[in-house]
C-alpha positions in Angstrom: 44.0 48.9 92.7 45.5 52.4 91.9 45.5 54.7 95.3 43.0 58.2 95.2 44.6 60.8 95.7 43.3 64.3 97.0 44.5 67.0 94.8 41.7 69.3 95.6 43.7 70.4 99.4 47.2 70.3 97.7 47.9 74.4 98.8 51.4 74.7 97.1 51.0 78.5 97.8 51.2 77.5 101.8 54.7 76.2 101.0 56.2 78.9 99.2 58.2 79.6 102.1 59.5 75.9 102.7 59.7 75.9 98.7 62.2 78.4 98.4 64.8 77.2 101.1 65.1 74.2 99.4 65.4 75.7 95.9 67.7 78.3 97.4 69.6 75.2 99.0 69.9 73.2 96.1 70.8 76.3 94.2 74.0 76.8 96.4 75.3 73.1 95.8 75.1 73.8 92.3 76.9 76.8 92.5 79.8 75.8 95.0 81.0 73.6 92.0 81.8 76.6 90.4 85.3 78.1 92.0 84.5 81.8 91.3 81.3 81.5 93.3 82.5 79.1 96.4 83.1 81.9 98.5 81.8 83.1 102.0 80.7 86.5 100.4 78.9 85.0 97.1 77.0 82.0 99.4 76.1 84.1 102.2 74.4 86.7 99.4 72.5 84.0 97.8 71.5 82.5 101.1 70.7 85.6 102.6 68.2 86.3 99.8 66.5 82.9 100.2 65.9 83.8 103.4 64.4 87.2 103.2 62.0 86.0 100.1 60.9 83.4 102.5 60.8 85.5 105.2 57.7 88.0 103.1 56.2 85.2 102.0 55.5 83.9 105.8 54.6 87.5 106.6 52.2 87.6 103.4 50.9 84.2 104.4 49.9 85.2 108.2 47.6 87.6 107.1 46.0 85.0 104.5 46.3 82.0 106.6 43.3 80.5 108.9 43.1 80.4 112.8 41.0 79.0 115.6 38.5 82.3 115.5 38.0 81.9 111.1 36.5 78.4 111.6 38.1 77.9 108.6 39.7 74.2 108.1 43.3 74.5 108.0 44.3 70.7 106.7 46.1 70.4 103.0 48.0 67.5 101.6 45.3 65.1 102.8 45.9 66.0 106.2 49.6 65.5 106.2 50.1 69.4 106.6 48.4 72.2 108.9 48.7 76.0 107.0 47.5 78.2 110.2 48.7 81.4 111.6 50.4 79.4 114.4 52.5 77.7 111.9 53.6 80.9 109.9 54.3 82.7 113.3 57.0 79.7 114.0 58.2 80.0 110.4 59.2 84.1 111.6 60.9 82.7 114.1 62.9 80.0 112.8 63.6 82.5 109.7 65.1 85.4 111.5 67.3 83.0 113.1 68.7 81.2 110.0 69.5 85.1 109.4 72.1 85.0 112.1 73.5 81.8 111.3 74.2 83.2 107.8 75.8 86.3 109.2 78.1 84.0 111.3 79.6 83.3 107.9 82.2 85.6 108.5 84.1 83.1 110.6 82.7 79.9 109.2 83.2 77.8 107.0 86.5 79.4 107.1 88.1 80.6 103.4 90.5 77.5 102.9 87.9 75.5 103.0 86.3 73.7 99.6 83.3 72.9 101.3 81.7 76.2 101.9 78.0 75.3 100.2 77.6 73.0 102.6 77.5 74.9 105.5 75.0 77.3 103.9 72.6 74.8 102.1 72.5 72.6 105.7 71.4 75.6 107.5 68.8 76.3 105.0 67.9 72.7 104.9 67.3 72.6 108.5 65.2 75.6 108.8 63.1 74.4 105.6 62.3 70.7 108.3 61.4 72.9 111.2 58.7 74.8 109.2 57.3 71.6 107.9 57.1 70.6 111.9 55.6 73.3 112.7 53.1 72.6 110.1 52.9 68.9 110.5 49.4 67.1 111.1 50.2 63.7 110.7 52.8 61.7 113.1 54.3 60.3 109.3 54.9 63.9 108.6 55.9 65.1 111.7 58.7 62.6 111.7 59.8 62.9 108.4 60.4 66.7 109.4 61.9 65.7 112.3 64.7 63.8 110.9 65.3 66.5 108.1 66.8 69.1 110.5 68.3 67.1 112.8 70.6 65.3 110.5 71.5 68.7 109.1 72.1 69.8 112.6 74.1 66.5 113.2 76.7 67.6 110.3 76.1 71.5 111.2 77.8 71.0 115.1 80.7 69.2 113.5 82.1 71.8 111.0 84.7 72.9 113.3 86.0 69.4 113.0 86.7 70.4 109.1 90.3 71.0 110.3 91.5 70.6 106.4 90.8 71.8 103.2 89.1 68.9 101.9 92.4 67.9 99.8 94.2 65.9 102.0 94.1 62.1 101.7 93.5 59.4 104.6 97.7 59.3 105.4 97.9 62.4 106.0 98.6 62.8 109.7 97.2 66.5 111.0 97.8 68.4 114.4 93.8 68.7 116.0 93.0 71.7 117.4 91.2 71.7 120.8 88.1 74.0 118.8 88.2 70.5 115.9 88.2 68.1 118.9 85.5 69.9 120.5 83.0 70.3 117.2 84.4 65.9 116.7 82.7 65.4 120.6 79.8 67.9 119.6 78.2 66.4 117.0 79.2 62.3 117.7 77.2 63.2 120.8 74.3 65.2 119.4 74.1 62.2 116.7 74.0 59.8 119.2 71.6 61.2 121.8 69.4 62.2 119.0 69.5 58.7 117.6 68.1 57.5 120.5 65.4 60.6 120.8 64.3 59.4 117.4 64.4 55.5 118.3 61.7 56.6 121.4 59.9 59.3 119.7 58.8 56.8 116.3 58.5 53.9 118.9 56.1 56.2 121.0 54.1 57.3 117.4 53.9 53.8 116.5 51.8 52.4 119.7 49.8 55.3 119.2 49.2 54.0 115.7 48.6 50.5 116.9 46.1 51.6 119.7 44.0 54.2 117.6 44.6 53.2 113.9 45.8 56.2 112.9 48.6 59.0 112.3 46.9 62.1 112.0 46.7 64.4 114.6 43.4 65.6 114.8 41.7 62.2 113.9 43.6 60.7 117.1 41.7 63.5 119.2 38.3 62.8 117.7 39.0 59.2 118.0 40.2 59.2 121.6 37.2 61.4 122.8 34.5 59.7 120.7 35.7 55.9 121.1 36.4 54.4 124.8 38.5 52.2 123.6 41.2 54.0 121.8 42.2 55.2 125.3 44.1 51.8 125.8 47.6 51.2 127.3 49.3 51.1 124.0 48.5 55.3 123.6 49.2 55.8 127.1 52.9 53.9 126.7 53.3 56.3 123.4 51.5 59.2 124.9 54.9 58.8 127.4 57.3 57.7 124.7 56.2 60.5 122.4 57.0 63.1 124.9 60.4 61.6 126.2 61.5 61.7 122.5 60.3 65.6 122.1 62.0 66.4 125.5 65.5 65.0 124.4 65.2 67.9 121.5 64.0 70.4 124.1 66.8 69.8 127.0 64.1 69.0 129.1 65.5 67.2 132.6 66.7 64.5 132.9 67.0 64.4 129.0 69.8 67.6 129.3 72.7 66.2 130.1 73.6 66.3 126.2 72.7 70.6 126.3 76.2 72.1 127.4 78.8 69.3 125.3 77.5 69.9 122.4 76.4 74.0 122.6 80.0 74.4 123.6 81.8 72.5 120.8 79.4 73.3 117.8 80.4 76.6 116.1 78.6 79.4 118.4 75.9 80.8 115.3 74.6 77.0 114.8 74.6 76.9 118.9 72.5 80.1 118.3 70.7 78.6 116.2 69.8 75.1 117.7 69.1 77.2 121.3 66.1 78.9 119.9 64.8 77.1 116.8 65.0 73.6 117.8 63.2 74.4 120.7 60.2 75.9 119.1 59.9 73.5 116.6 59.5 71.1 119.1 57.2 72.9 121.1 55.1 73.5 118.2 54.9 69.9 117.8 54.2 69.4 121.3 51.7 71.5 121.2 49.5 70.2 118.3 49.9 66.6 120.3 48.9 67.3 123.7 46.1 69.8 122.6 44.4 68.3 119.8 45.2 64.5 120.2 45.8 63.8 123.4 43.3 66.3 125.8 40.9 63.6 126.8 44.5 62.5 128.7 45.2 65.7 130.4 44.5 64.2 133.8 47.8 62.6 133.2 49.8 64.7 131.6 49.2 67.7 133.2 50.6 66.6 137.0 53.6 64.8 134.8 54.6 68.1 132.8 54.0 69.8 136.2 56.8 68.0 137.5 58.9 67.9 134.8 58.9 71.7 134.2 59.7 72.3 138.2 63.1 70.4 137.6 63.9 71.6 134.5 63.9 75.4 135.8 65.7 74.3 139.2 68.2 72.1 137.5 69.4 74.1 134.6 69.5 77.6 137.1 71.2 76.1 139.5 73.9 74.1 137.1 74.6 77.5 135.2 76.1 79.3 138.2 78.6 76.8 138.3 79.7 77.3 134.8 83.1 79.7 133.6 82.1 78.8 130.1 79.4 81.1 128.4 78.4 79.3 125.8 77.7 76.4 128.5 76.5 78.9 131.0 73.8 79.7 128.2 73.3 76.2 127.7 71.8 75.5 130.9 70.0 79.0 130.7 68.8 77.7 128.1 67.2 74.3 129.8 66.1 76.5 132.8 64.0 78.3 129.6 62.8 75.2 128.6 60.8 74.7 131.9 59.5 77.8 131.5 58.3 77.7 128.3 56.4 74.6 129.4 53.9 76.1 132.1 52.3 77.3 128.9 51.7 73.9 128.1 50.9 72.9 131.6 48.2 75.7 132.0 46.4 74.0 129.1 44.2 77.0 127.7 44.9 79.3 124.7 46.2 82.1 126.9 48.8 79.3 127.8 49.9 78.3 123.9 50.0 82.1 123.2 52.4 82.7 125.9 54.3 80.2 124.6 54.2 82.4 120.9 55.4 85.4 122.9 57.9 84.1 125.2 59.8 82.5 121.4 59.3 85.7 120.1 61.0 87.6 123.2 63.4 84.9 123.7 64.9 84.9 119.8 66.1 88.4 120.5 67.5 87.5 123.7 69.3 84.5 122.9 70.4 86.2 119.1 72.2 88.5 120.9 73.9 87.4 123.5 75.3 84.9 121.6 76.4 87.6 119.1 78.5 89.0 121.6 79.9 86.1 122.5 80.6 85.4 118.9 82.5 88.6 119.2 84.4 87.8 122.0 86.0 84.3 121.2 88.9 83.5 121.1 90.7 80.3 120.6 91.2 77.7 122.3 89.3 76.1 125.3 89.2 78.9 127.4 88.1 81.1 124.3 84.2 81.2 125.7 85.6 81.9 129.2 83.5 84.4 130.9 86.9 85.9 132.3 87.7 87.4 128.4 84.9 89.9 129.5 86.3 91.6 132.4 86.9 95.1 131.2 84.2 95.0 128.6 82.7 98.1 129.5 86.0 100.6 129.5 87.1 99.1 125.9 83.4 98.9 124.0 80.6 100.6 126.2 77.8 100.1 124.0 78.2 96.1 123.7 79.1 96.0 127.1 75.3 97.7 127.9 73.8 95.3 125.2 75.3 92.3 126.8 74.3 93.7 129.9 70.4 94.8 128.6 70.4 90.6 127.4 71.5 89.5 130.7 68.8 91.6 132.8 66.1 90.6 129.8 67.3 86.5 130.1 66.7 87.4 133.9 63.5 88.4 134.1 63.6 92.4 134.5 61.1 95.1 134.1 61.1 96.7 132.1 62.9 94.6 129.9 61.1 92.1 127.4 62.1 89.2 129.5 60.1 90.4 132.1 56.8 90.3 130.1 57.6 87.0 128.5 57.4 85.2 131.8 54.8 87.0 132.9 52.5 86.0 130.0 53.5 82.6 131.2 52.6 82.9 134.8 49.6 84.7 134.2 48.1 81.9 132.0 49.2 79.3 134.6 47.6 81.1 137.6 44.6 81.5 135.8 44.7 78.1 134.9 44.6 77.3 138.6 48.3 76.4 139.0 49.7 78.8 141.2 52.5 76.7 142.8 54.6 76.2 139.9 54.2 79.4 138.9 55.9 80.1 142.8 58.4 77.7 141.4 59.1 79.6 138.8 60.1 82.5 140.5 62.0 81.0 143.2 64.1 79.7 139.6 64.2 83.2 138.2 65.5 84.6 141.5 68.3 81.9 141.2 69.0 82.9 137.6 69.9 86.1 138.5 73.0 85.3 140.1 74.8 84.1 136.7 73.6 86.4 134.7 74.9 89.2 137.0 78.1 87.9 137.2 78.7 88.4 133.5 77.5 92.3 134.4 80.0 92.5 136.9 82.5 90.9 135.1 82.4 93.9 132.4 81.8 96.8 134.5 83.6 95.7 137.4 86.7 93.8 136.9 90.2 95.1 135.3 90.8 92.7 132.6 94.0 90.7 133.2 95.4 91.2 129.3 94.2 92.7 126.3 91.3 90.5 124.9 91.7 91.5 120.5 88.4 91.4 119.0 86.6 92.5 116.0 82.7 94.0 115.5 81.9 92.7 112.4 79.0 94.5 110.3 76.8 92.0 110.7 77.4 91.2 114.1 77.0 94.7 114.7 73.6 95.0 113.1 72.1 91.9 114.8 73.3 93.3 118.3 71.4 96.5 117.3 68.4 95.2 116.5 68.1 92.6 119.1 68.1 95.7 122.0 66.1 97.7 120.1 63.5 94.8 120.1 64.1 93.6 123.8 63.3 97.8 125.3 60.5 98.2 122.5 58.6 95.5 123.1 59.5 95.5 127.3 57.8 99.2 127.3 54.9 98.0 124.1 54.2 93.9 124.9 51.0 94.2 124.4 50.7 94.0 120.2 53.2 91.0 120.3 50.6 89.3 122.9 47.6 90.3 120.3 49.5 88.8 117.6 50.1 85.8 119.6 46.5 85.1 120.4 45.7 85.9 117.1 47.6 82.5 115.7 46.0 80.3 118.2 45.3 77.5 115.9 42.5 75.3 118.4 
């Protein structure tokens, strides 16, 4: 007996985006054979233009795309895929930040490598799974997509480790450099802990399987809510395993402890990059679960997110003022975020999933350019992230000293600053939701925030340096810096479009 299969739902238009990463990324292997082509400048071009054709078809694809308010069904691919407005909205976002991985070129991979390709076809290869995340309606698919960035996030972390030029044979004894043994720790741990993540997260989707006899997402909601007794221990043993999985990818506590190790070792645009994208591909994803399969559960879930979110904004605050690193200071900034961006799962309403839209939206920009600056502001060695190499910043480069100083007050929480109105989008759902204490929570974490992000402030503006720190404003660096100010002050003082545009991709 020959399997049926739909072709009627197969919307290969929806992928175009997704489509051309991967011919883009396939494209660059090919070319990196050729010795003429295998350099930064050539790759970056070509990847750079994948990107940006992917990037207008998302945009094109909003507009066309269905969403809660259309009634229009948004399944393709025999439910394997989801093509909404809340999917194409996470595609901007996982897009514009490829962009600044690609502009990090400038530094890596560096130019005696032979290996260069790689580094721009795994970034594009990773970007291409979190859009089919995003867009993933069945657990199968979900997983596949899963697996498809992380293992080129896995490599990504560990290209600092290249310490060679791909010539040298196994005898050859090399001197490591601090920056190689830090990328070699980076991504053996990130491929480890994420092992496990994986282990937990397909062993949660399988008891799910087992207990409601399917994989899609949607048909596990109408299951659950329609037949008493899907809601059996086996789903409420995934339900748990299923989130402990996503939670390792989001740096949720206690599954953080990986967060600063590896941000600090990887090359700083791929920590750039994991920081923001990997979190909102996995919020996507948790999203679609707890909202469309697994409401008729909220009972539990909700007072076990509650929780979860309170430590993860207490834990990561407080850990961050004891950091001299940056990049590991905005690692735990970073896991403090993560609790935030979960009240909007915890309010469990569509004001709540569109804060969530907004506060990634605000929080790109953010993140995009304070790492910038830091990328700027390396230098070698383990003390190169050391927020000590910014004392002076102000008297040698005023303006990036006031756009590091413009991301620190947005990461913070000022008015009237972006970062202000992306938490309190996020409050505001939660409070009308009813759940007014961790939204106290969540201030009492802000107001601890603000101490470490201050003391990189002070630092420039108020400190002599001790020695001359050499750096160099790239072009690109320079743009993304730009941009990512403009963005934070225009939409701090006009939030209100973003927010429309984020209800408007509400996909249930």
């Amino acid at each position: 007996m020959s399997p049926l299969i739909n072709t009627a739902d197969m919307n290969w238009v929806a992928l175009l985006p997704e489509l051309t990463l991967l011919v883009t990324g396939l494209f660059l292997l090919l070319v990196g054979l050729n010795k003429t082509f295998n350099t930064n400048r050539y790759l970056s071009l070509a990847s750079l233009s994948g990107i940006l054709i992917a990037l207008f078809f998302s945009f094109s694809l909003w507009g066309m795309a269905p969403s809660a308010s259309s009634g229009q069904n948004p399944a393709m691919f025999s439910n394997a895929l989801l093509h909404d407005k809340f999917s194409q909205s996470f595609n901007i976002i996982f897009l514009i930040m490829s962009l600044f991985t690609i502009f990090g070129s400038v530094r890596y991979p560096q130019t005696d490598h032979e290996n260069k390709a790689e580094y721009f076809s795994l970034v594009l290869f990773a970007t291409m799974g979190m859009m089919f995340l995003a867009k993933s309606g069945n657990l199968i698919t979900a997983f596949i997509a899963l697996e498809i960035f992380s293992i080129a996030l896995y490599i990504l972390c560990g290209f600092s480790a290249k310490h060679g030029t791909g010539r040298e044979s196994p005898s050859d004894k090399m001197e490591l450099s601090w920056a190689c043994q830090a990328s070699q720790e980076s991504t053996v741990k990130y491929l480890l802990i994420g092992a496990f993540a994986s282990a937990i997260l397909v062993y949660g989707m399988a008891l799910i399987y087992a207990g409601t006899g399917t994989t899609e997402i949607r048909l596990i909601g109408e299951l659950i809510r329609e037949n008493p007794y899907s809601a059996n221990l086996l789903v409420y043993i995934g339900m748990a395993l299923m989130f402990c999985g996503l939670a390792f990818k989001v740096s949720l506590v206690p599954f953080h402890s990986w967060t600063p190790d590896v941000y600090q070792g990887a090359p700083t645009p791929i920590t750039a990059f994991m920081s923001v994208a990997t979190k909102a591909a996995a919020f996507a994803l948790i999203a679609r679960i707890f909202y469309i399969a697994l409401p008729a559960f909220q009972e539990i879930w909700i007072p076990f997110l509650f929780g979860v979110s309170v430590l993860t904004m207490l834990v990561g605050n407080i850990a961050a003022i004891f950091q001299d690193n940056v990049k590991r200071m905005l690692a735990y900034s970073g896991v403090a975020h993560a609790g935030y961006l979960l009240i909007g799962i915890v309010a469990n309403s569509q004001e709540g999933i569109a804060s969530i839209l907004f506060y990634l939206g605000i929080y790109l920009f953010m993140n995009i350019g304070a790492f910038a600056v830091v990328f700027i502001m390396e230098g070698e060695g383990q003390e190169g992230n050391s927020i000590h190499r910014f004392k002076g910043l102000a008297k040698r480069s005023p303006l990036m000293a006031a756009a590091m100083a413009l991301f620190m007050v947005s990461l913070a929480g000022f008015p009237p600053t972006a970062g202000f109105f992306g938490k309190l989008y996020v409050y505001l759902a939660a409070i009308k939701s009813g759940y007014v204490l961790i939204t106290i929570m969540a201030v009492i974490a802000s107001v601890i925030s603000v101490y470490f992000y201050l003391r990189v402030i002070v630092m420039m503006y108020l400190k002599e340096e001790d020695e001359e720190v050499p750096f160099t404003i790239h072009r690109g660096m320079g743009g993304i810096i730009t941009v990512s100010a403009v963005a934070i002050l225009l939409f701090g003082f006009f939030p209100s479009p973003l927010m429309q545009l984020a209800l408007d991709s509400i996909p249930f």
